[in-house]
C-alpha positions, 0 to 999 in steps of 0.5 A: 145923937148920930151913929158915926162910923169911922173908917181908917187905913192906919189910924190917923183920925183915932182922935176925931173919933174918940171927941165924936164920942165924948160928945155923947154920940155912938160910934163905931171906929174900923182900922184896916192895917192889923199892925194899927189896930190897938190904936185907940183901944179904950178910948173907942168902940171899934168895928171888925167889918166897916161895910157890915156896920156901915147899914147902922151908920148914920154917918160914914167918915173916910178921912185918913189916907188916899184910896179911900175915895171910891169907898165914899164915892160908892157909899155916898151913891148907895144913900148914905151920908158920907164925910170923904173924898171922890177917887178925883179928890184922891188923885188930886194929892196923890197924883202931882202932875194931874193936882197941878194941871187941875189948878192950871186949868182952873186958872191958878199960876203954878210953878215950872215943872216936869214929870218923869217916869226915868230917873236917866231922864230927869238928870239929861233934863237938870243938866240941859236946864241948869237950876234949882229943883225940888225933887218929889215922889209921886204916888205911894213913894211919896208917903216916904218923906225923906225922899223929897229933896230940895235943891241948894245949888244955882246949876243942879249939881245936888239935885244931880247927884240925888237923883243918881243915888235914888236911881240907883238905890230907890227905882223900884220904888220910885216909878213917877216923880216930879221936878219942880223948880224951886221958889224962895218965899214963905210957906204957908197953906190955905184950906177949907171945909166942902160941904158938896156944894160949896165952901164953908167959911172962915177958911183955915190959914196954917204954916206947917213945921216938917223937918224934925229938929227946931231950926227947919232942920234934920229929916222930913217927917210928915209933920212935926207941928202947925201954927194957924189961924182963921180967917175969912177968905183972902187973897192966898185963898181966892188966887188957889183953893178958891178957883176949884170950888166949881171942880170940888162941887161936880164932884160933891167932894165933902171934907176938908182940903187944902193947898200948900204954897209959896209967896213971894213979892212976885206970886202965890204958887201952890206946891200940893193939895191935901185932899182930906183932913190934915193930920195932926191939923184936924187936932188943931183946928177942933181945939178952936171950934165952938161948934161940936165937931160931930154936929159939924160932920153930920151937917157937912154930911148932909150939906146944910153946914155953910159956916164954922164957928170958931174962936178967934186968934191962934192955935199952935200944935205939937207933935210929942213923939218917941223912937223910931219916928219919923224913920221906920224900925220895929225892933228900935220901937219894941225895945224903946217905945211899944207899951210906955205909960204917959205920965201926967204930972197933974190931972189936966189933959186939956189940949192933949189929944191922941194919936198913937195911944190905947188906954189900958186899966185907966192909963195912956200906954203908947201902940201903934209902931210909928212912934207918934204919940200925941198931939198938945195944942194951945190957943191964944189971942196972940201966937205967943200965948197960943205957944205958951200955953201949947208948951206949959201943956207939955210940959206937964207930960212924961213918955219915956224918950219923948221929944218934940220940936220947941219951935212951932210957931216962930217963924210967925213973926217974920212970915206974917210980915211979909205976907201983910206988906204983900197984901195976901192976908186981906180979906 
């Protein structure tokens, strides 16, 4: 038995550490935002003062939001074993143009694109170089993800006009921004666990779902859903994540990370690291996991995890939400959502795991103020089992308002062959 202490921003990794403590473990979990605070109540033991408990911790874990790099950074040099980032972690996602020239220097093809800190120069830039763009905030902007917009239009004209509207309504909010030309392929991710030296293998190949209706379509939400699988390490692997094992062990990075891409018949072009765990992805990669995910973390910790034993086939994740998500409203979450019981028409919670949920008197009542509530995961040895069986789960579920996406998963079929009749899913 370990004594885990969590350490959160807003609560994301409330799950991680309620399955840490259902393996018998003691564990001790601090969430820093106040409005975030009942998340998890429960389910588990909390911390009023993370530096205060981290002299009992056995095992620190910041996994949650950028920023909390330095933390891991100086409690890994105080002695401690630490499951985080490095502030260099940190500015790899939250910093677009440093994370591209990191993989550019690392040799790693990345798409063309410009970085600016005006929005006038970024619209002189689209109109001298007509073309399609990708419009991303940077830094805490983009958290917000309604305001990446991708460019339909050959000339710029849509990206144009976004950017006009942004300067106006968005710039004091908006102080560095991205333009990136913009790539037709499929979108997939390719990530992994560190253990401060090297890669544990298998990696984990994941297609994410972020528009909040089915169909790709509606507003950017940070994630609706994920289809994913194991695999050892591939082409997509070794052209992108793999070159920075060399960066990721200077800096004895521990944790997972990831980098989202296009591929096409030409290339693999990444698009953005995520450099901690992914959220709901963890939920999903722990359903497949045979090894406990806290003996997993203690050896990750402590550098001796070299492999990962997880089932074999496919995993699909669903993110079941209430109002006012993906946009932010306390008064709608109030009215609608704060304090609803989740109703299980039977007793079988398997899959089911939390986000934003306390447990009062025996029953799951809906905290927070975001309106992500759960996530349901189903594994399968095809993708159309892991489907089913993600959405018989939910069905099962009754929250008030509730709505999920019914298509995670679908755009599989067509995705995965491409990606084989290029070659990049060979070992």
């Amino acid at each position: 038995m370990t004594r885990f202490l969590f350490v959160s921003y807003d609560a994301l990794i409330s799950d991680i550490a309620w399955e840490v403590a259902k393996e018998g473990h003691e564990v001790k979990y601090f969430i820093k935002a106040e409005e975030d605070r009942e998340i998890a109540n429960g389910f588990v033991p909390k911390s009023d003062d993370w530096e205060r408990d981290a002299t009992w911790a056995e095992v620190i874990v910041f996994y949650d939001v950028l920023g909390m790099g330095a933390d891991a950074q100086r409690m890994r040099q105080a002695g401690k074993l630490v499951v985080g980032g490095t502030p260099y972690s940190d500015r790899l996602e939250d910093d677009r143009a440093f994370g591209q020239a990191e993989l550019k220097a690392a040799g790693v093809t990345i798409i063309p694109q410009e970085n600016f800190t005006s929005f006038a120069d970024a619209i002189a830039f689209v109109k001298a170089n007509p073309n399609r763009y990708v419009i991303k905030p940077s830094g805490e902007a983009q958290n917000m993800k309604q305001l990446l917009f991708v460019g339909e239009e050959e000339k710029g004209e849509d990206v144009i006009q976004v950017l006009e509207d942004y300067q106006r309504a968005w710039a004091d909010r908006i102080k560095e921004f991205q333009l990136q030309r913009r790539i037709v392929g499929v979108e997939v991710a390719t990530g992994a666990f560190f253990n401060g030296n090297e890669f544990v293998y298998p990696i984990c190949v994941n297609f994410e779902h972020k528009k909040l209706f089915p169909g790709d379509i509606g507003p950017a939400t940070g994630e609706m859903g994920t289809a994913m699988f194991w695999s050892e390490p591939n082409k997509i692997f070794r052209a992108t994540l793999g070159k920075m094992e060399s960066r990721l062990r200077r800096e004895r990075y521990v944790g997972y990370i990831d980098v989202n891409c296009i591929v096409n018949s030409n290339g693999i072009y990444p698009l953005e690291f995520t450099a901690r765990f992914g959220y709901p992805t963890i939920s999903i990669q722990q359903e497949a996991m045979t090894t406990p995910i806290g003996e997993f973390l203690r050896q990750l910790a402590d550098g001796t995890a070299t492999r990962l034993k997880v089932r074999a086939g496919y995993q699909v994740g669903v993110r079941v939400v209430v109002p006012p998500f993906p946009f932010s409203d306390r008064e709608t979450f109030l009215r609608n959502s704060k304090d609803a019981v989740i109703i299980f028409k039977k007793p079988n919670r398997e899959g089911v795991h939390i986000e934003d949920v306390k447990l009062v008197n025996g029953e799951w009542v809906v905290t927070g103020t975001s309106g992500v509530v759960l996530i349901v995961v189903g594994a399968g040895p095809t993708m159309r089992q892991a489907q089913r069986q993600a959405y018989g789960r939910i069905d099962n579920i009754m929250i008030p308002n509730m709505y999920y996406r019914k298509d995670i998963g679908d755009r599989w079929y067509e995705d995965v062959d491409r990606l084989h009749s290029w070659g990049y899913l060979r070992e």
